[in-house]
N, C-alpha and C positions, 0 to 999 in steps of 0.2 A: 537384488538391489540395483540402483539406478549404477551409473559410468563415471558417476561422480563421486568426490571422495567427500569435498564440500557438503552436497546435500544427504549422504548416505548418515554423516558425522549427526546430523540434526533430525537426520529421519531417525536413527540409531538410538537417540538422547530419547526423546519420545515415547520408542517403541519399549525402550527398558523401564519406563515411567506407567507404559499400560495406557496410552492417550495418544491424539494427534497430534502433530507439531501445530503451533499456532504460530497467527504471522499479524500484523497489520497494515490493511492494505493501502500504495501507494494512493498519494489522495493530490491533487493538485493546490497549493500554496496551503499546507495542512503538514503534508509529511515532510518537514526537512528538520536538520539537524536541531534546532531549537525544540520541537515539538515529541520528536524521539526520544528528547531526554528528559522530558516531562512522564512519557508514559514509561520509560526506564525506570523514572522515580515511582513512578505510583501502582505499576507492577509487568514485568518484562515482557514480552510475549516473546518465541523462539527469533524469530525472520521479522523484519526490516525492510520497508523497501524505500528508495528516494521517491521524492514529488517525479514527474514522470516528465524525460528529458529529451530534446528533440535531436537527434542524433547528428545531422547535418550540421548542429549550432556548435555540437562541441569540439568539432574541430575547424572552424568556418574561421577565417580573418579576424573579422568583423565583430561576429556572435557571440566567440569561445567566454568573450567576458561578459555574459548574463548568463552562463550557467555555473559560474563560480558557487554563486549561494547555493544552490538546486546540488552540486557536486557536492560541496563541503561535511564534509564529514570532522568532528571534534573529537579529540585524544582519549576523552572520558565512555566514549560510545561503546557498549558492550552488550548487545553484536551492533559489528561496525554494518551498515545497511547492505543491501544489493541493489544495484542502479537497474531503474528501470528504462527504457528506452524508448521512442517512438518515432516514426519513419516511415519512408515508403521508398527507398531503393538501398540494396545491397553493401554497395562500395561506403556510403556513410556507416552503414552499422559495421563495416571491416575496420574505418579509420577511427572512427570513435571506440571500438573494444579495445583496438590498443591502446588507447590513450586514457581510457576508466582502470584499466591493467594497470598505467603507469602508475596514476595518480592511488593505486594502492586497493582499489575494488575487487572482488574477488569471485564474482560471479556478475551475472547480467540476466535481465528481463525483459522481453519484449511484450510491449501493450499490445495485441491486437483484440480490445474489447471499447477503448473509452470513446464515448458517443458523442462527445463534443461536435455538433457540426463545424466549427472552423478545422477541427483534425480532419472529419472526414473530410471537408474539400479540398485537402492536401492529400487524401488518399492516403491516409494513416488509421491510427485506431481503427475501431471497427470497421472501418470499408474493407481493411482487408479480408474481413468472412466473404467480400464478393471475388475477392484475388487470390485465390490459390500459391498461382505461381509467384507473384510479387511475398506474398510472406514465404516462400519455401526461399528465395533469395536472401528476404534481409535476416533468417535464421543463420544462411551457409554462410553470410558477410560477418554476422554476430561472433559466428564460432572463429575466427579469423585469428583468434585472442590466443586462443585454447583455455577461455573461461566457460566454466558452466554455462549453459544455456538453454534456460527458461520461456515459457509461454503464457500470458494471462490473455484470458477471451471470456466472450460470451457464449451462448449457445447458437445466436444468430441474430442475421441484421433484423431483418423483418419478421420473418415465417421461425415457429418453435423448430418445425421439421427440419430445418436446417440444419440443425445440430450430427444429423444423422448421416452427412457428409465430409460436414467438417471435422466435428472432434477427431474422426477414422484418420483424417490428411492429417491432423498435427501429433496426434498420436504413434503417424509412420515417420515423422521425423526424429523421434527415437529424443524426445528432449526429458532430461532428470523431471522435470514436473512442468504438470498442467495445470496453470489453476483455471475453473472454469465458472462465472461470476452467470448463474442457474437464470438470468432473463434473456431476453431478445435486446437488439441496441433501441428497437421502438419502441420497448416495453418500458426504458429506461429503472425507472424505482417506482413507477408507478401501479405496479400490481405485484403482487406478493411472487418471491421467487419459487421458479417449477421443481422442489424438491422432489415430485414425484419422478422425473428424470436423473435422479442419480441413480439408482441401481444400474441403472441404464448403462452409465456413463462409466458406473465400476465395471460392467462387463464388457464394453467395450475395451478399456484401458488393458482389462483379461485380456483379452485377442487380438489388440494390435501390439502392446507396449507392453507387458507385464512388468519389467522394469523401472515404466515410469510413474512417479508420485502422485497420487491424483491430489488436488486442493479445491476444496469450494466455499463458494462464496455470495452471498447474497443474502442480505435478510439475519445474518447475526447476530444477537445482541451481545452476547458475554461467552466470559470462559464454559459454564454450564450450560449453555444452549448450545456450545458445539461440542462440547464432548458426548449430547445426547443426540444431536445429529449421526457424529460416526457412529453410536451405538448403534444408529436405528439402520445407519447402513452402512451395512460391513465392509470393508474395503476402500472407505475415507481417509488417505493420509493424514491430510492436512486442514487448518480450521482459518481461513481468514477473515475479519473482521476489521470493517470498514465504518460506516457510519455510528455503530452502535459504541464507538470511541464519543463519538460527541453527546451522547447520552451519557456514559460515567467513563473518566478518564480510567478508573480502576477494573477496565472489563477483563482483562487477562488476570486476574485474579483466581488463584486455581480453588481456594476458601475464600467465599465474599465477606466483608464486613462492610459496618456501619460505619460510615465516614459522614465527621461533621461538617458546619459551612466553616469551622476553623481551619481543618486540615482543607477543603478545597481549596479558601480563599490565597493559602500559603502555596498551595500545588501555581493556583494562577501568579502569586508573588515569583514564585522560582521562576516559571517561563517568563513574566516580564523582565527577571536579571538575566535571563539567559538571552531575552532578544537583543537588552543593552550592549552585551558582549558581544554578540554577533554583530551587530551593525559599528562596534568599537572595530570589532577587527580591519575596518572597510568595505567589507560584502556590502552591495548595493541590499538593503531593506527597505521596506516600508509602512508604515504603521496600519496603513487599511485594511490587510490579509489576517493583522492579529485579533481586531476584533470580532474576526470571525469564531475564533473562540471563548469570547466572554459568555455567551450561552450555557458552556461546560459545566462551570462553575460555580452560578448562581442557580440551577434548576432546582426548583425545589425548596428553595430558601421563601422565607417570608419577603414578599413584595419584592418577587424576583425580578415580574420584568419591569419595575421602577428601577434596580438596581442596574438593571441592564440596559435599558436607555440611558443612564446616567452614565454606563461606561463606554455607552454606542456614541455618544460626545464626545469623548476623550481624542485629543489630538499627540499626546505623549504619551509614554507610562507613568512621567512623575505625577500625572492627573489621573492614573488608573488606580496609582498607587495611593494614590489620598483618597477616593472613593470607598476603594477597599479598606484603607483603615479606618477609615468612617464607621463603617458598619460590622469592622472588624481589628478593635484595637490591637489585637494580638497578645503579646505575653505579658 
């Protein structure tokens, strides 16, 4: 088992269950405390991760106060998240692990996969499959904490073969888990993920790492399509699902059922009270990141995307909130 007690706890839960652990993956203005507690409600997956947080910001003068929201984790959150990280020098990922430590975190992740080009001209996210040495740094800075210390990537920036160097490098840095998100950063989402490189990837993880977790990622839609995944190749830890959240809020459902547009439309009531409360607290919000999830909701409904342009207007939720009971008086 991994060096960690943290991930061994959850690999362990899992492994007596006869399945992977499941996670959902950090997403930018998607995964933060409001939206956790949504898929909490509608059904748990193992691992949690934050919207993905730029490490220099969290301890900066200046910055430290717009990652409060990004940070915040709510009392009710079960499992409390794991912060994910991004960066490109060392000494940020030392002073910011203290400071995720303080503020009650208890594990840490480092992005070197997200393809955004404004990360990469920062020489973060995935540029670093071109930096070696730069990510062997901002791991040794991460661990600085004595928190766990995770990895998500790609298999490479441009070229598939790339993988065939990389994975081996981070795989010698001996980290509790790898997750590894099966495209290229060119590929982006636009061609189906290279499942046919995970066996691959399991027998590498055999020969450098035995002890580390493997996680993959790409191309998910639900709880049954990854646990047919690790069937098909053995030596899959773990299952992360990323987009296939915005398709049913109910993906981590270990038995699917039929859910109506009644229980959706209440699923999107709850996250509209829970954004209320969040932005009550005084966390800086904003309402144009939420309607990126009225799509969830409505899919599938009669005269969805009428429904949905009528919520793509909304400049409150008290006007999200009238839409929806419009079309959905409730009790």
């Amino acid at each position: 088992m991994t060096q960690s007690t943290y991930w061994n706890r959850i690999a362990n839960k899992a492994k007596s269950e006869n399945r992977p652990f499941f996670s959902l993956a950090p997403m930018e203005a998607v995964t933060g405390s409001v939206f956790r507690r949504v898929v909490m409600k509608a059904a748990t997956p193992d691992v949690f991760y934050t919207e993905f947080t730029n490490a220099l910001s969290i301890t900066h003068p200046l910055a430290k106060e717009t990652t409060k929201g990004r940070l915040y984790i709510d009392p009710k959150e079960d499992p409390k998240p794991i912060v994910q990280l991004w960066g490109n020098n060392g000494e940020d990922f030392s002073k910011a692990a203290k400071e995720v430590k303080k503020q009650g975190y208890e594990a840490i992740d480092i992005n070197t996969g997200c393809p955004d080009i404004a990360v990469i001209k920062n020489h973060s996210g995935s540029d670093l499959i071109r930096h070696f040495d730069t990510t062997k740094e901002i791991i040794e800075g991460a661990r600085q904490a004595d928190l766990p210390v995770s990895v998500k990537t790609r298999i490479g920036y441009s070229e598939i073969e790339e993988f065939e160097t990389w994975i081996p490098f981070l795989l010698k840095q001996q980290v509790p888990v790898l997750t590894v998100h099966v495209r290229t950063r060119e590929e982006m989402s636009k061609v189906p993920a290279h499942y046919e490189l995970i066996d691959q990837l399991v027998q590498m993880r055999d020969a450098y790492a035995p002890d580390t977790l493997l996680q993959i990622n790409g191309d998910i839609a639900d709880y049954q399509a990854g646990i047919q995944l690790a069937k098909d190749h053995p030596g899959v830890d773990g299952i992360m699902i990323g987009r296939g959240i915005f398709m049913n809020p109910y993906a981590f459902e270990s038995v699917p059922k039929e859910h109506s547009s009644h229980e959706l439309l209440n699923l999107l009531r709850y996250q509209l009270d829970l954004y209320d409360q969040f932005v009550a607290k005084g966390i800086p919000g904003h309402f144009a990141p939420l309607q990126r999830f009225f799509k969830i909701y409505v899919r599938g409904m009669k005269g969805a995307s009428a429904i949905r342009n009528d919520l793509m207007q909304t400049k409150t939720t008290d006007e999200a909130r009238k839409i929806v009971d419009k079309i959905d008086p409730g009790e």
